[in-house]
Backbone atoms as SQL, in Angstrom:
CREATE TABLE atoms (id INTEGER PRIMARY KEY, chain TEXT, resi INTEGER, resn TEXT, atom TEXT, x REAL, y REAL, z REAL);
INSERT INTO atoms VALUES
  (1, 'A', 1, 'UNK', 'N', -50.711, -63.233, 35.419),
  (2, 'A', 1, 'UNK', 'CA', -50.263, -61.830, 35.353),
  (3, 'A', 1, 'UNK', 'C', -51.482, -60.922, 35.216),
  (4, 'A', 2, 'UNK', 'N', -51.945, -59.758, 35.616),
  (5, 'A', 2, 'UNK', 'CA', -52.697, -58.982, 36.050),
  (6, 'A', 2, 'UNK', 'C', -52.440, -57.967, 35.337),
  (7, 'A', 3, 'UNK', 'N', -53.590, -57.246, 34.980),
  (8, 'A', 3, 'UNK', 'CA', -52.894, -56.559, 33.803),
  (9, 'A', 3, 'UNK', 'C', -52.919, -54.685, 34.348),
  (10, 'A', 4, 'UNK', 'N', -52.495, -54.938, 35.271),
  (11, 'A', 4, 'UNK', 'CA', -51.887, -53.783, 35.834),
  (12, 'A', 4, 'UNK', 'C', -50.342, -54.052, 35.664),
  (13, 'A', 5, 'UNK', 'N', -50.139, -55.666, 36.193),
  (14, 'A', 5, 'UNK', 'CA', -48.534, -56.111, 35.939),
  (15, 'A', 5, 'UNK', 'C', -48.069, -55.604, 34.235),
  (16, 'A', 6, 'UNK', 'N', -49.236, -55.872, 33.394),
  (17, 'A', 6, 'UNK', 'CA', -48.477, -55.962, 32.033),
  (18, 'A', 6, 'UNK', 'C', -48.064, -54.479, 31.680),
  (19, 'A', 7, 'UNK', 'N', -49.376, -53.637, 32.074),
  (20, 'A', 7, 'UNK', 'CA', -49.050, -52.314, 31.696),
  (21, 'A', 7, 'UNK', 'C', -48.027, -51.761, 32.011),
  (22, 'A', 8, 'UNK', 'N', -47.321, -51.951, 33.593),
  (23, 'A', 8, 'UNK', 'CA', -46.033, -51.673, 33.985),
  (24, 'A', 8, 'UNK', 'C', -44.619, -52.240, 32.704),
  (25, 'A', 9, 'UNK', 'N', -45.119, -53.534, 32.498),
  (26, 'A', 9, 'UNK', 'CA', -43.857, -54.484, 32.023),
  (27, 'A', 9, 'UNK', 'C', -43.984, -53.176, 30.521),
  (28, 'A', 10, 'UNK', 'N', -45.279, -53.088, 30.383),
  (29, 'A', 10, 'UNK', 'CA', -44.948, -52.312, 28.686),
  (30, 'A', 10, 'UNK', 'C', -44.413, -50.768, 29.208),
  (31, 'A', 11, 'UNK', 'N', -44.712, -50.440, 30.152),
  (32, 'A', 11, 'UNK', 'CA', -44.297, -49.006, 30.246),
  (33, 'A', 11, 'UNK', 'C', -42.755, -49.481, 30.258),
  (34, 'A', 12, 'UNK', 'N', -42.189, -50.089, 30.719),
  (35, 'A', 12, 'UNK', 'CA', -40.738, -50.172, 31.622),
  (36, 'A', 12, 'UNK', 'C', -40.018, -50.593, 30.201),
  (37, 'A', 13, 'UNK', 'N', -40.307, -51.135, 29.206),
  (38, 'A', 13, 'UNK', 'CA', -39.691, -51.443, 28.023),
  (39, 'A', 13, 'UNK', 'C', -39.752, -50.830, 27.222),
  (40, 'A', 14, 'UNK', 'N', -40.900, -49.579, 27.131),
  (41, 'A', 14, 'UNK', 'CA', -41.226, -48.560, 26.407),
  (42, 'A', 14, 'UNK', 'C', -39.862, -47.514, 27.004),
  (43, 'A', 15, 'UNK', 'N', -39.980, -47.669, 28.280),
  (44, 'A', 15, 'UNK', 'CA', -38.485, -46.674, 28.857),
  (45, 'A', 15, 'UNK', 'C', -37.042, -47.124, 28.786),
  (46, 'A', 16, 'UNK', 'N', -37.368, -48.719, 28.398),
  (47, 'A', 16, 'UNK', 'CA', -36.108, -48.768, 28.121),
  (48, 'A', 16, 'UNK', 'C', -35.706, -48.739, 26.812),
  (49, 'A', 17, 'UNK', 'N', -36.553, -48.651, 25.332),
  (50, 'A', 17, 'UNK', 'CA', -36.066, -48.384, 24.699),
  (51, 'A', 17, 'UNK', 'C', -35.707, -47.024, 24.848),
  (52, 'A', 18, 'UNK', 'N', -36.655, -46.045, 25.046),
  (53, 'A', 18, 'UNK', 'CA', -36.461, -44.711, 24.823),
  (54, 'A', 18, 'UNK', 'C', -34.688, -44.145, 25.428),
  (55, 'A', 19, 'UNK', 'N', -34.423, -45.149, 26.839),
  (56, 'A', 19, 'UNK', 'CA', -33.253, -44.667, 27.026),
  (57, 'A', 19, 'UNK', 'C', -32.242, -45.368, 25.822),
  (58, 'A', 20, 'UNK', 'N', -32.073, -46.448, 24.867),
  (59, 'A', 20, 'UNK', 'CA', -31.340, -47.239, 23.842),
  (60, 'A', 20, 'UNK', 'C', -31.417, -45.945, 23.162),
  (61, 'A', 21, 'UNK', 'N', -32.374, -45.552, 22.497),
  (62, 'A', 21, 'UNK', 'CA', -32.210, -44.528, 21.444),
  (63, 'A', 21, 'UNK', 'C', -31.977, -43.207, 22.081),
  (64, 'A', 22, 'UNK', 'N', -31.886, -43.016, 23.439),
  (65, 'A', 22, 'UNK', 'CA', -30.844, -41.841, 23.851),
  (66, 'A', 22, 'UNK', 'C', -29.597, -42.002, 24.032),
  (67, 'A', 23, 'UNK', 'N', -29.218, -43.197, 24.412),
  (68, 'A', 23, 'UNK', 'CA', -27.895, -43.628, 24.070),
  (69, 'A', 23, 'UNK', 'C', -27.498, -43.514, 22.873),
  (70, 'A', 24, 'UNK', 'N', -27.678, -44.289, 22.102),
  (71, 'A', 24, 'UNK', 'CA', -27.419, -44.359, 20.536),
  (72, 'A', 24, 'UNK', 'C', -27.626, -42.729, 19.940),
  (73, 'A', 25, 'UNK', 'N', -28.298, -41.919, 20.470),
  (74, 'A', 25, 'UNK', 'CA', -28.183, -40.429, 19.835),
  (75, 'A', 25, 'UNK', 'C', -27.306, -40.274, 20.348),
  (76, 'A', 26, 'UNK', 'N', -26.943, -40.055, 21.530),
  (77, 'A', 26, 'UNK', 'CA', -25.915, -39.661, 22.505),
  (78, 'A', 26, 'UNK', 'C', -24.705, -39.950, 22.215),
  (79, 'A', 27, 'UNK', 'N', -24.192, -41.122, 22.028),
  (80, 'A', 27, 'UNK', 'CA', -22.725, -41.511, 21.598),
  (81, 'A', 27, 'UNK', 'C', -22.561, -41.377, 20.011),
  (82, 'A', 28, 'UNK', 'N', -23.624, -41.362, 19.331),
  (83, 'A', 28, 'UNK', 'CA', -23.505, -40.806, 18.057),
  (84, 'A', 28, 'UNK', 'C', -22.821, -41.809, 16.895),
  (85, 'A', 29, 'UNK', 'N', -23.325, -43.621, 17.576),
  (86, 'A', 29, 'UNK', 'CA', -23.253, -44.453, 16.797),
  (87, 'A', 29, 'UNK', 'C', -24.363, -44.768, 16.029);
């Protein structure tokens, strides 16, 4: 893995939390 690959893999999990905790604000559980 190449660490252009990793930086993507951390961005893309960094966005997917950020969308979890817009969900979770969002539905207001």
């Amino acid at each position: 893995m190449g660490a252009r690959e990793f930086q993507l893999r951390g961005e893309y999990v960094a966005l997917c939390d950020l969308l979890k905790l817009a969900g979770i604000a969002d539905s207001g559980g």
